[in-house]
C-alpha positions in Angstrom: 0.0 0.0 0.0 1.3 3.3 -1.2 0.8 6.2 1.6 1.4 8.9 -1.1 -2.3 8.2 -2.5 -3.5 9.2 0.6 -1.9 13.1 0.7 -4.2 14.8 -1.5 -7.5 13.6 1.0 -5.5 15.3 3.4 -4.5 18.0 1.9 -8.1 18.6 1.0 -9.4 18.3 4.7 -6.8 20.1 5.9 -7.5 23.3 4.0 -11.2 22.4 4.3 -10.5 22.1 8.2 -8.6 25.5 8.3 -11.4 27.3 7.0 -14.0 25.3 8.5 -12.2 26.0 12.2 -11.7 29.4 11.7 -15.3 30.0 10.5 -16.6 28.2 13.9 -14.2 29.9 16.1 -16.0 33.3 14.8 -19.3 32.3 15.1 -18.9 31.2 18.7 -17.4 34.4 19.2 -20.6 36.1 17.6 -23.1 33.8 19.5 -21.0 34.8 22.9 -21.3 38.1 22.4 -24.9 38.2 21.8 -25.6 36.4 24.7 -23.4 38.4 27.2 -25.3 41.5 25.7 -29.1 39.6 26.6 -27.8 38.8 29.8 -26.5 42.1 30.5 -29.4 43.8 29.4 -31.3 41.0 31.5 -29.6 41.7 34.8 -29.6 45.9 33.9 -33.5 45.6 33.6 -33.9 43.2 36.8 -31.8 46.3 38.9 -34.1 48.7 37.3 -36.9 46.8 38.5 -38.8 46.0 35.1 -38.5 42.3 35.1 -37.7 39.7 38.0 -35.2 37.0 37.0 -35.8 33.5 38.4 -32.5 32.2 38.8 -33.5 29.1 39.7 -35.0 28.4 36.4 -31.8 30.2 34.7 -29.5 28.0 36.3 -31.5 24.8 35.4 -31.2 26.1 31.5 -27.8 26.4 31.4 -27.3 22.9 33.0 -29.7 21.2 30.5 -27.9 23.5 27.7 -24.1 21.7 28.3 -25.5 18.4 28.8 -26.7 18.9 25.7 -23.4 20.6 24.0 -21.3 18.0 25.4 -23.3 15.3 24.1 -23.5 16.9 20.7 -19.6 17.1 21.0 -19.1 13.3 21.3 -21.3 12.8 18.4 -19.1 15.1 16.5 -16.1 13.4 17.3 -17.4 10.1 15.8 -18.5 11.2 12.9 -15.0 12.8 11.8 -13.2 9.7 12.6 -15.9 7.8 10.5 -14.9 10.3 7.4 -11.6 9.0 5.6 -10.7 13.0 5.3 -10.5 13.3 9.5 -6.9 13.0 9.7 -6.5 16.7 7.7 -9.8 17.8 8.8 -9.2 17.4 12.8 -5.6 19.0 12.1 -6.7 21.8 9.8 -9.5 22.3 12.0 -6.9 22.7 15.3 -5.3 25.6 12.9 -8.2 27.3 12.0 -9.6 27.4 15.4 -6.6 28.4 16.9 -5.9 31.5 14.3 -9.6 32.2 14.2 
């Protein structure tokens, strides 16, 4: 078996993980941003006395929300090792995440 057949799949998924990293890394950075702003205008309008916040409820919202997050991550994982490009992918990916 000839390993130099394999360099242009990786080569592909690692310039398709680059730019695929780099574009996640900015929208997570978009999504946090937006939230941070609704829960600073949250916690502005609860000192002003508009709304009430029930941080019980909150709290229970963000647990439920990771669970969920984490369990999405482990799905990811196996479906890049499944791909024969993962090798590139996961490696451009690291790049593009990490430049992003």
């Amino acid at each position: 078996m000839d390993i130099t057949q394999f360099l242009p799949d990786l080569g592909v998924g690692f310039i398709s993980g680059a730019i695929i990293g780099w574009g996640v890394k900015v929208a997570i950075k978009i999504v946090v941003a937006l939230l941070a702003l609704y829960l600073l205008s949250l916690l502005y309008l609860a000192k002003l006395g508009v709304i009430s916040i029930n941080t019980d409820a909150l709290m229970g919202l963000l647990g439920s929300f990771e669970s969920s997050l984490i369990s999405f991550g482990g799905q990811m994982v196996g479906l890049i090792h499944s791909i024969s490009l993962g090798a590139g992918f996961a490696a451009g990916f690291a790049i593009g995440f990490k430049k992003g």
